[in-house]
py3Dmol code that shows the C-alpha trace and the ligand (Angstrom):
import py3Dmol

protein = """\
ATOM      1  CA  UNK A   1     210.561 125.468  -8.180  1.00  0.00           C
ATOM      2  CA  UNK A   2     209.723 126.794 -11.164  1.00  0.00           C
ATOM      3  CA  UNK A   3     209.632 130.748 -11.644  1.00  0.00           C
ATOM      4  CA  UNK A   4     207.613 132.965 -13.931  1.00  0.00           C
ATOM      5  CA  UNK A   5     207.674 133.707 -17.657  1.00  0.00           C
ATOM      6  CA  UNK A   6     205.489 135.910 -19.794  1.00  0.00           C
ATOM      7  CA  UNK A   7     204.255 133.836 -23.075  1.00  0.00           C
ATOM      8  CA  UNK A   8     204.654 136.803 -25.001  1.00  0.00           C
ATOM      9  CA  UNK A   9     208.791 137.127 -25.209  1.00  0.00           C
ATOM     10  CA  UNK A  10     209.713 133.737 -26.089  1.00  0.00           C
ATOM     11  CA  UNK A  11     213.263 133.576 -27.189  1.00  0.00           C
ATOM     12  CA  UNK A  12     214.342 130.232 -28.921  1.00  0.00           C
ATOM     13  CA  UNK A  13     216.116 127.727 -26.525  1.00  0.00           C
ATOM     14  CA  UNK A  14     219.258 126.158 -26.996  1.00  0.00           C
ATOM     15  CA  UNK A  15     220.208 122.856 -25.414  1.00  0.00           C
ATOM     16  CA  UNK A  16     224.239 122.306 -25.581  1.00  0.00           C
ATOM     17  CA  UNK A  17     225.622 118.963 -24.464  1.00  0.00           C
ATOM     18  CA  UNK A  18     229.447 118.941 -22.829  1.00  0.00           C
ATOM     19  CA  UNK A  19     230.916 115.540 -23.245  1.00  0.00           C
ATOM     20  CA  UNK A  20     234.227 116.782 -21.810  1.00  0.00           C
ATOM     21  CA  UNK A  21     236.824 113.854 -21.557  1.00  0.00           C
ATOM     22  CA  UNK A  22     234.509 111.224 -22.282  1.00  0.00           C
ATOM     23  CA  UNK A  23     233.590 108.434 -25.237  1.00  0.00           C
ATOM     24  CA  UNK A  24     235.885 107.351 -28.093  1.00  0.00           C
ATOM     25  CA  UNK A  25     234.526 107.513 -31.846  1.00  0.00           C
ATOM     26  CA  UNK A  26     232.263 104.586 -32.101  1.00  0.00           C
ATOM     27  CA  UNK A  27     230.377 105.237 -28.514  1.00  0.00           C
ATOM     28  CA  UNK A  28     230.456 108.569 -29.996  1.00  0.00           C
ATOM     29  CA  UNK A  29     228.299 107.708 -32.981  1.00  0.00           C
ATOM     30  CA  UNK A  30     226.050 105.769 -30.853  1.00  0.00           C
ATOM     31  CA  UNK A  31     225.312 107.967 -28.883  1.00  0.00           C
ATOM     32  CA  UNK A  32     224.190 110.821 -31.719  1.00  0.00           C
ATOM     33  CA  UNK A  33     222.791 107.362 -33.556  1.00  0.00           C
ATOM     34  CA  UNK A  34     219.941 107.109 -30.304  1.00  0.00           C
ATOM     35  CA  UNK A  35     219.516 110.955 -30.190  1.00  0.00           C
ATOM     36  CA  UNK A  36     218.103 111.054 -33.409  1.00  0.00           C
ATOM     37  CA  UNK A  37     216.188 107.898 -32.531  1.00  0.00           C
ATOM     38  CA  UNK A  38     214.707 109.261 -29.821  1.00  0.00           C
ATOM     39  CA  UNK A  39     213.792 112.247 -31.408  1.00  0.00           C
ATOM     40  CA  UNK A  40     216.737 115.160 -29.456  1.00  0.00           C
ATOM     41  CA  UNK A  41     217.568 117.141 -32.605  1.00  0.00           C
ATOM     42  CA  UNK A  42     216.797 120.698 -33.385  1.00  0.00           C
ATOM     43  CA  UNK A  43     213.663 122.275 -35.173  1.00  0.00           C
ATOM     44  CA  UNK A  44     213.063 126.064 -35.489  1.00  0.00           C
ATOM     45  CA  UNK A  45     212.443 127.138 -32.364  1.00  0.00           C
ATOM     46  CA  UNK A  46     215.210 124.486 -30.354  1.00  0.00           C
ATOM     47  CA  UNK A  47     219.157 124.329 -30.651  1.00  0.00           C
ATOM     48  CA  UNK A  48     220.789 121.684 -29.699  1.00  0.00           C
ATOM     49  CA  UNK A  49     224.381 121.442 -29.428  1.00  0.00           C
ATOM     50  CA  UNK A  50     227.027 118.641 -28.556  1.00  0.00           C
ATOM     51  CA  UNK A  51     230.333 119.520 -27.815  1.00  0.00           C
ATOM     52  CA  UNK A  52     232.350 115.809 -27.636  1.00  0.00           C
ATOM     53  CA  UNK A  53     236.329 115.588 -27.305  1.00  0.00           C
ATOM     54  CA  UNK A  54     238.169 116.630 -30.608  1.00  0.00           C
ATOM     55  CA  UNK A  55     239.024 113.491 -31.704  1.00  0.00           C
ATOM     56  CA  UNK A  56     235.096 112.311 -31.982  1.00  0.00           C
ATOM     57  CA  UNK A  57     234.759 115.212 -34.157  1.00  0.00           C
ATOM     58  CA  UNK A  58     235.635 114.413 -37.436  1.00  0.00           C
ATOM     59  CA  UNK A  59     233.834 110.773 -37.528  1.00  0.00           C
ATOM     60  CA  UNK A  60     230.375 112.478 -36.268  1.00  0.00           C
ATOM     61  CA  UNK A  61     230.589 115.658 -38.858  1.00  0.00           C
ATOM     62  CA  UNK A  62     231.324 112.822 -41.459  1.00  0.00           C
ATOM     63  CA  UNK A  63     228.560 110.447 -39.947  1.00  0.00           C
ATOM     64  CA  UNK A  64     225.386 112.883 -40.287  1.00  0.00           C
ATOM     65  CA  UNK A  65     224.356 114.649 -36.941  1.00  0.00           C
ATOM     66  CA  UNK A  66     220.512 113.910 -37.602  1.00  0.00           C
ATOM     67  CA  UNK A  67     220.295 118.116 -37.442  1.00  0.00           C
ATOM     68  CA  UNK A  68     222.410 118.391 -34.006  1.00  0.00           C
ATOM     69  CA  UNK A  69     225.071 120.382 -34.216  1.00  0.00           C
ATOM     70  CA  UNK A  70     228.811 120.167 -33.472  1.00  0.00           C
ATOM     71  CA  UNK A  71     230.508 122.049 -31.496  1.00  0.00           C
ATOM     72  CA  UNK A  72     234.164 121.677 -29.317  1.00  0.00           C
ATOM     73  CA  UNK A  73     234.699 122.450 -25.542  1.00  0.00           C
ATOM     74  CA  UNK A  74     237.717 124.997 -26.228  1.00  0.00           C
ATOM     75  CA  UNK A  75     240.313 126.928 -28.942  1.00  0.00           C
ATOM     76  CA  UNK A  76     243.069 128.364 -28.776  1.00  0.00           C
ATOM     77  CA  UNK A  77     243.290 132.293 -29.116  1.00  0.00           C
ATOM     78  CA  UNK A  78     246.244 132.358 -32.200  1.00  0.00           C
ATOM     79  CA  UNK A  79     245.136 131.308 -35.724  1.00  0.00           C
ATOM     80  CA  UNK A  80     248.359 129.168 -36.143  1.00  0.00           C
ATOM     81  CA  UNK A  81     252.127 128.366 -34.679  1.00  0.00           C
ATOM     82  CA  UNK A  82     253.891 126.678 -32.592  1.00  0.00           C
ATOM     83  CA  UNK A  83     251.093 125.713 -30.052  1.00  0.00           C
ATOM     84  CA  UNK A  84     252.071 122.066 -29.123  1.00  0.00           C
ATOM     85  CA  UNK A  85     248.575 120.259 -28.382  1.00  0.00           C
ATOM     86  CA  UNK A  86     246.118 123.181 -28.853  1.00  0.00           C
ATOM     87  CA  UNK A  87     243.796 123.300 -31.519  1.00  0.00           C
ATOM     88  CA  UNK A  88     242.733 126.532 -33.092  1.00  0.00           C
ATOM     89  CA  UNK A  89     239.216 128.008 -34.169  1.00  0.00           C
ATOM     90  CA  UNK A  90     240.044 127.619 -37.868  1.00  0.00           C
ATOM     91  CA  UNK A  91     240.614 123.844 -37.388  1.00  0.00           C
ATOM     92  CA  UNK A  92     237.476 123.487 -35.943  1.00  0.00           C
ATOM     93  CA  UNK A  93     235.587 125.047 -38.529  1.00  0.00           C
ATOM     94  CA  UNK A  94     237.222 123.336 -40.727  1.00  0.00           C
ATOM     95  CA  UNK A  95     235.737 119.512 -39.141  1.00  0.00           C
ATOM     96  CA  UNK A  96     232.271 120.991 -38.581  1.00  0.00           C
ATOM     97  CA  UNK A  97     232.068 122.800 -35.744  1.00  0.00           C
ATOM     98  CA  UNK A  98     229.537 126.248 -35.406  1.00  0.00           C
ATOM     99  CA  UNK A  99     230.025 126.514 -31.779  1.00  0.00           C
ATOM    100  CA  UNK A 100     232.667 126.679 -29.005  1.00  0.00           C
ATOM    101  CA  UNK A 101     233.398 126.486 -25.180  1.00  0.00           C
ATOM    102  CA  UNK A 102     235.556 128.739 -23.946  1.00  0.00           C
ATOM    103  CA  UNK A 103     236.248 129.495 -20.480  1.00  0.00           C
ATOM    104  CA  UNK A 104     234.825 126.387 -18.954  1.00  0.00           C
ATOM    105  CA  UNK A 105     235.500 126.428 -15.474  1.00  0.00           C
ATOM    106  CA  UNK A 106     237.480 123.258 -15.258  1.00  0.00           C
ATOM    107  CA  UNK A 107     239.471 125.033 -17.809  1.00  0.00           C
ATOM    108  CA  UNK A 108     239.954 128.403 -15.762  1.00  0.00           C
ATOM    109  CA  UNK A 109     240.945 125.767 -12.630  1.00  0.00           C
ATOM    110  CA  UNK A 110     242.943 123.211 -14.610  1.00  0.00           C
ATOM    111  CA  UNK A 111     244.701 125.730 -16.701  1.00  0.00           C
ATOM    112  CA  UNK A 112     244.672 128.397 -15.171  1.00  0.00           C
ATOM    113  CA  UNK A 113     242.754 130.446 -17.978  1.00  0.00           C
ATOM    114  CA  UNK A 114     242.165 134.308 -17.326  1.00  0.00           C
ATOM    115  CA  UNK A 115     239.025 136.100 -18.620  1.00  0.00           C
ATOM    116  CA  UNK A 116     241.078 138.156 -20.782  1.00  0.00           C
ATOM    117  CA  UNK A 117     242.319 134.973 -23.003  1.00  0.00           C
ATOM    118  CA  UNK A 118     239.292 134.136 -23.268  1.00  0.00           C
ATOM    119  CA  UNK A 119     238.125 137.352 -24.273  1.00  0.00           C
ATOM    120  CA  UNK A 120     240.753 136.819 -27.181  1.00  0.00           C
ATOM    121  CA  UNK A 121     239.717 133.221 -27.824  1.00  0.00           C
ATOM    122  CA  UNK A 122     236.070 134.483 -28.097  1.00  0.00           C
ATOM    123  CA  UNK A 123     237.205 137.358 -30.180  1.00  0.00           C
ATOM    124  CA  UNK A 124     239.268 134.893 -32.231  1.00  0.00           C
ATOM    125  CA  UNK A 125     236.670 132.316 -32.680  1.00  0.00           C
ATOM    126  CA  UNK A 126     234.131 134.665 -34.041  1.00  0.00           C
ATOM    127  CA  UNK A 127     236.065 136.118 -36.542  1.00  0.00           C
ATOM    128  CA  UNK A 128     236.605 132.641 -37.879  1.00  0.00           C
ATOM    129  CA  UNK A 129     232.576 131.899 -38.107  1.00  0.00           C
ATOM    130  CA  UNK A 130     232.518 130.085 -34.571  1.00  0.00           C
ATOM    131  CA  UNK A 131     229.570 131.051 -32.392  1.00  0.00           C
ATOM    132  CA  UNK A 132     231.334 130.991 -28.697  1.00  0.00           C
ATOM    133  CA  UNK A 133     229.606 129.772 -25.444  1.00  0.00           C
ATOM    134  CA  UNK A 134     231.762 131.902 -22.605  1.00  0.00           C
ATOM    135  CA  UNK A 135     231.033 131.010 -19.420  1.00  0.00           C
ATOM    136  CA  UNK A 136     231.439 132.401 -16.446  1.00  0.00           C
ATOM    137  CA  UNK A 137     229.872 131.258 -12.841  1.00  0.00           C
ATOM    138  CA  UNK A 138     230.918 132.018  -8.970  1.00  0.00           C
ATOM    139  CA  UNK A 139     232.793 129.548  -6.287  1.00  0.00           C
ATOM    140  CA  UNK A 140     230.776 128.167  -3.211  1.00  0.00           C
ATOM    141  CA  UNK A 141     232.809 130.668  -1.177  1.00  0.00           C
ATOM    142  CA  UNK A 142     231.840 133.501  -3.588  1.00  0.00           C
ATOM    143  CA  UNK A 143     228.583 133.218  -3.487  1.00  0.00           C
ATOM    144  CA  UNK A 144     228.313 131.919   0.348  1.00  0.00           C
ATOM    145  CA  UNK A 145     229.806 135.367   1.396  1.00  0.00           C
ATOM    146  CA  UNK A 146     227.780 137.655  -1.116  1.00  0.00           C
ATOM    147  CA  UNK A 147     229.566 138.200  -3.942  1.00  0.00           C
ATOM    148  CA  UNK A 148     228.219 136.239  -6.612  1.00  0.00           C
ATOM    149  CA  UNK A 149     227.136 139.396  -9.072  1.00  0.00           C
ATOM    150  CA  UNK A 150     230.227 141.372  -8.039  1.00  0.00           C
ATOM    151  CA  UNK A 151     232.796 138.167  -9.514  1.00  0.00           C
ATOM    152  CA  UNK A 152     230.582 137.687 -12.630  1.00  0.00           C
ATOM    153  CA  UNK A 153     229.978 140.997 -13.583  1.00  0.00           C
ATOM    154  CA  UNK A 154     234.066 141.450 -13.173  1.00  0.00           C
ATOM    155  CA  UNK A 155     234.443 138.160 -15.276  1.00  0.00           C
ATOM    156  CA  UNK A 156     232.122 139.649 -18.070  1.00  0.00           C
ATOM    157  CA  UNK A 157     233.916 142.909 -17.519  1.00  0.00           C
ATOM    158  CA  UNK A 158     237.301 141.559 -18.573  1.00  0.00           C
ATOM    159  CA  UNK A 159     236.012 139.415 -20.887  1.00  0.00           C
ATOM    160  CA  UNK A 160     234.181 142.304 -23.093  1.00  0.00           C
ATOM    161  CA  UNK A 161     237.033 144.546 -22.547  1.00  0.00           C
ATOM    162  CA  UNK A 162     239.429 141.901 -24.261  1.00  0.00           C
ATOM    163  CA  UNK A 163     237.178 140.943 -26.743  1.00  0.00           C
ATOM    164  CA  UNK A 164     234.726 143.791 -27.289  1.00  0.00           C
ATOM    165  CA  UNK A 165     231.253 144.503 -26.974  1.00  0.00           C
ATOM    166  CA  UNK A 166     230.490 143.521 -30.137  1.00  0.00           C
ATOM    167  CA  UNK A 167     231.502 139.598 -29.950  1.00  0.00           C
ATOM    168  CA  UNK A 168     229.695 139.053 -27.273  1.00  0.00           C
ATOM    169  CA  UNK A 169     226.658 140.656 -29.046  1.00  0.00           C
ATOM    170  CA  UNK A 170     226.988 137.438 -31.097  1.00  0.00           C
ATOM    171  CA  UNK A 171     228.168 134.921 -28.288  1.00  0.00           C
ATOM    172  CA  UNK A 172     225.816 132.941 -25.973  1.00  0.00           C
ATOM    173  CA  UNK A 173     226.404 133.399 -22.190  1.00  0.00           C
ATOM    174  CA  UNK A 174     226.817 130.111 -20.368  1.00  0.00           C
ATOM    175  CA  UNK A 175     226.132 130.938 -16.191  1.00  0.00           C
ATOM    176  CA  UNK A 176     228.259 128.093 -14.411  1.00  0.00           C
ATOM    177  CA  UNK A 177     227.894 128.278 -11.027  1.00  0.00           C
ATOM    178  CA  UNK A 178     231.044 126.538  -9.579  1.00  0.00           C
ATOM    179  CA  UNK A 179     229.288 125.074  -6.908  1.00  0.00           C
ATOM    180  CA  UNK A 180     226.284 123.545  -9.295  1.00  0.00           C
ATOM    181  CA  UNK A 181     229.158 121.560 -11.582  1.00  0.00           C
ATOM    182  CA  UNK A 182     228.869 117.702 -11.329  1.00  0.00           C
ATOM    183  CA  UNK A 183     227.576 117.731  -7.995  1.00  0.00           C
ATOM    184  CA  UNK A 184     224.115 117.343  -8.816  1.00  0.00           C
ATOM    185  CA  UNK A 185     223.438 120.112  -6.393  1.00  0.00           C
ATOM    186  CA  UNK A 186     222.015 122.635  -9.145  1.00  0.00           C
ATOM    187  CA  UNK A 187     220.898 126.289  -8.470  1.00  0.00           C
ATOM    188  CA  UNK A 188     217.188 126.383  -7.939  1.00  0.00           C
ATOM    189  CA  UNK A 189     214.436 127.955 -10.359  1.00  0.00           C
ATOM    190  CA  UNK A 190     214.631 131.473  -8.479  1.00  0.00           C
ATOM    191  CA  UNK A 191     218.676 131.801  -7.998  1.00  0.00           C
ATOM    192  CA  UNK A 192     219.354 131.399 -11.621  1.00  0.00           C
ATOM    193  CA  UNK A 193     216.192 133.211 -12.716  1.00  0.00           C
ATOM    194  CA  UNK A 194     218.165 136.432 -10.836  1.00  0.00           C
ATOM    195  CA  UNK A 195     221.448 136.025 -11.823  1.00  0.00           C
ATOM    196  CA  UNK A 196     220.312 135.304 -14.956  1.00  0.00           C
ATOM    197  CA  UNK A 197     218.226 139.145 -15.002  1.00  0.00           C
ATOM    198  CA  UNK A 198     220.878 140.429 -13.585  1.00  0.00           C
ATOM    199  CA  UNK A 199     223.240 139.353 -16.243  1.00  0.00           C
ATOM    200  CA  UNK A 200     221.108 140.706 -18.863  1.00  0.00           C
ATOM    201  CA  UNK A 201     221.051 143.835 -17.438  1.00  0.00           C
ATOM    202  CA  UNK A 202     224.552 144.351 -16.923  1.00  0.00           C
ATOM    203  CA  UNK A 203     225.026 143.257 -20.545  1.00  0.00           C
ATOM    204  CA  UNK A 204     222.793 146.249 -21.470  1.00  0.00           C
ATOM    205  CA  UNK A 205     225.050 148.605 -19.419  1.00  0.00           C
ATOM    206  CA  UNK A 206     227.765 148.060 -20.386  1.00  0.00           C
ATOM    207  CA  UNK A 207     226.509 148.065 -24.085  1.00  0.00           C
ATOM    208  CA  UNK A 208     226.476 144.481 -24.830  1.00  0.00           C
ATOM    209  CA  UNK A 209     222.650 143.430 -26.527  1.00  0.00           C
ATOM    210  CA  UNK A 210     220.385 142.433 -23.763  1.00  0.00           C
ATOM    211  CA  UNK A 211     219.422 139.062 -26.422  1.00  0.00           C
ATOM    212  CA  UNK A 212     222.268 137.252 -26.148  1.00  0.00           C
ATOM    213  CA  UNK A 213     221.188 134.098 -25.291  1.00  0.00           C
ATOM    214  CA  UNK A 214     222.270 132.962 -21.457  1.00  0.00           C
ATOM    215  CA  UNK A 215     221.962 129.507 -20.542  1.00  0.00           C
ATOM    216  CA  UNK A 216     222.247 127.771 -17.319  1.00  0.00           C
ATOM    217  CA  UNK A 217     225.128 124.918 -16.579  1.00  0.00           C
ATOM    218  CA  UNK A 218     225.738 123.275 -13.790  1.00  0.00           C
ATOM    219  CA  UNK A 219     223.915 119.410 -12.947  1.00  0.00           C
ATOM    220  CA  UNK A 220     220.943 120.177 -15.615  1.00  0.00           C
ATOM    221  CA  UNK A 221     218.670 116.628 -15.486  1.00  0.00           C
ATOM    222  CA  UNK A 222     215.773 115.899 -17.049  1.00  0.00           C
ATOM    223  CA  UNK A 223     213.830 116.115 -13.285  1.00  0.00           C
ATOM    224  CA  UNK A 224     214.832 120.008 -13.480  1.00  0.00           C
ATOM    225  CA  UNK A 225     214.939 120.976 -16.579  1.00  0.00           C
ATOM    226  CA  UNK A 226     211.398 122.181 -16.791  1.00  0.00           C
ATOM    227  CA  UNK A 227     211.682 124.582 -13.715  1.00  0.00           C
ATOM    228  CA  UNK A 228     214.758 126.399 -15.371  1.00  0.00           C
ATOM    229  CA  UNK A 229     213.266 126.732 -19.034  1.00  0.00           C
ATOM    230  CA  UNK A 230     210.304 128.095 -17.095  1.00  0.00           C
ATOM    231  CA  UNK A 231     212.317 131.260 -16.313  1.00  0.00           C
ATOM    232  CA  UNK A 232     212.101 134.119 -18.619  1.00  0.00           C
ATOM    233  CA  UNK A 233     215.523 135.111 -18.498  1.00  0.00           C
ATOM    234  CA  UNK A 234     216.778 131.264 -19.042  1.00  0.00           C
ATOM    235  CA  UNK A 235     217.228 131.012 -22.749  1.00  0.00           C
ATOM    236  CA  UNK A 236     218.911 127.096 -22.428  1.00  0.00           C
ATOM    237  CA  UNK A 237     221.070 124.861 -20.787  1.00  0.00           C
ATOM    238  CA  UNK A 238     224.504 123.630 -20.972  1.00  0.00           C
ATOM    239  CA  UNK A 239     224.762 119.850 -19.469  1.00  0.00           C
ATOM    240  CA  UNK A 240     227.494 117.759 -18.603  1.00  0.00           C
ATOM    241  CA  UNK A 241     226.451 114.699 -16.527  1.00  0.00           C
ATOM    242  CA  UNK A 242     223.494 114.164 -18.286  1.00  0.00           C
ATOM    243  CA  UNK A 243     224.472 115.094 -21.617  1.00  0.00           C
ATOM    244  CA  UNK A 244     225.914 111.328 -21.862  1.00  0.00           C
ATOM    245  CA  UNK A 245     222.840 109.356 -20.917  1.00  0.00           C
ATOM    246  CA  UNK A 246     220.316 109.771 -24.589  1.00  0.00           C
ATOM    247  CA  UNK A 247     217.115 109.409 -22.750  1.00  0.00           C
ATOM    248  CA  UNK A 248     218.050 112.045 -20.375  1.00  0.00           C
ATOM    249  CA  UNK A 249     219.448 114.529 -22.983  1.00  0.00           C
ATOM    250  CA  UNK A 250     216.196 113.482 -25.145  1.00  0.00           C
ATOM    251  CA  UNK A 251     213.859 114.161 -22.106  1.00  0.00           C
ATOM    252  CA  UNK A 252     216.123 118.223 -21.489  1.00  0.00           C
ATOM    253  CA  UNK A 253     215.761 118.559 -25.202  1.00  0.00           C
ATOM    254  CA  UNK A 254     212.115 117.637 -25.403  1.00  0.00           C
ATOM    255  CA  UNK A 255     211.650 120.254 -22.228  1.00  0.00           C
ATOM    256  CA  UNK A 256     212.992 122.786 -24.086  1.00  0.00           C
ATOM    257  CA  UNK A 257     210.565 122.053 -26.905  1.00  0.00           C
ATOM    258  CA  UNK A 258     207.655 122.654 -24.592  1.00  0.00           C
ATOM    259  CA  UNK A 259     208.836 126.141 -23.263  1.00  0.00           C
ATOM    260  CA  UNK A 260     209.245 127.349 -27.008  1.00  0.00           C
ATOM    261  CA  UNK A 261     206.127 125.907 -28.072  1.00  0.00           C
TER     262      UNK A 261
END
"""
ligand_1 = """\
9
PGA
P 227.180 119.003 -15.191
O 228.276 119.850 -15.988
O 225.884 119.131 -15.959
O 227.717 117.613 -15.159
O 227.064 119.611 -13.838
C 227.953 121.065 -16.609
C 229.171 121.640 -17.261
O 230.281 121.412 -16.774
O 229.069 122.329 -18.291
"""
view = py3Dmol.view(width=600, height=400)
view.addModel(protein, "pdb")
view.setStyle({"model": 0}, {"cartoon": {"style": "trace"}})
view.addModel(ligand_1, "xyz")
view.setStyle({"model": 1}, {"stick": {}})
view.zoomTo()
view.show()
């Protein structure tokens, strides 16, 4: 379903792709290779974004992105030290990268990551020249028993708090419903359209700028994609799933095109 939006307040659109733990270098480079065959790169009024492992990083930056941009799926909150396996901000600038993940939710399951270190990994990530994508979304049970708002206006709560209201000024907002992750059972037109408004105006409240960008996550396809970039509040998307398959990143890309236009 899609839901209204006035014409006159177009904001641009970014379209971020989430590879997570998927494709080594070369499959990598394909895979950017048919993107910008098929026409899924940015122009002035569209993003887009792909966030692969680490270790495709280096050999896309080096490769030409065809105008997508790089970005990785998470930092760590120090600049440097004895960190065995994490990877920090600076690093990441350093191979490319002008955007980050942070506070996935397979990262606040897996890992057990609290909003506050990833207020400081947003906080950190910024100060480096990093533009971070926090995200933030409600469990089934959550939102089955009414509390959707209440968990993600505590989760942006902390998150500010740590980090302050001026980073995530400059951040995007990624909503993640739990529930909507890989299970291509995504929120419909209307539920993201108001949790997306009232998002923005808890932002405003609480003295964070009412234009950060907030996208939607959670199984984004090319069938839906239209409905969602039809809702005013709905500034992009972040996509897993379909962020693999090039036609059907091309076809979420080229939807975004047509909202903006
Ligand atoms: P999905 O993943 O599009 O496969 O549901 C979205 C995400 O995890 O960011």
């Amino acid at each position: 379903m899609a839901c209204q939006r006035s014409t006159t307040e177009v904001r641009s659109t970014l379209v971020v792709g989430n590879w997570k733990m998927n494709l080594l270098r070369n499959e990598a480079l394909d895979l950017v290779a048919e993107l910008g065959r098929l026409g899924a790169v940015a122009n002035e009024l569209v993003d887009v974004v792909i966030c692969p492992p680490f270790t495709a990083l280096t050999s896309l930056a080096d490769h030409g992105m065809h105008g997508i941009k790089l970005g990785a799926q998470n930092c760590h909150f120090s600049q440097k030290g004895a960190y065995t396996g994490e990877v920090s901000a600076e690093m990441l600038c350093d191979v490319g990268c002008s955007y980050v993940i942070i506070g996935h939710s397979e990262r606040r399951r897996d890992y057990n990551e609290t909003d506050a270190e990833i207020g400081r990994k947003a906080h950190h990530a910024l100060q480096v020249g990093l533009r971070p994508i926090i995200c933030v979304g409600e469990l089934l049970e959550e939102r089955q028993s009414g509390k959707t708002l209440e968990v993600l206006f505590r989760q942006i709560d902390e998150i500010v708090e740590t980090a302050g209201a001026d980073v995530v000024s400059k951040s995007v907002i990624a909503y993640e419903p739990v529930w909507a992750i890989g299970t291509g059972l995504a929120a419909t037109s209307a539920q993201v359209q108001d949790v997306h408004a009232a998002i923005r105006a808890h932002l405003e409240e609480i003295t964070v700028s009412g234009a950060v960008p907030i996208l939607y996550g959670g199984s984004v396809t090319a069938a839906n994609a239209a409905g969602l970039f039809s809702c005013q509040d709905v500034d992009g998307a972040l996509v897993g799933g379909a962020s693999l398959k090039a036609q059907e990143f091309a076809q979420i890309v080229h939807e975004a095109r047509q909202r903006t236009r």
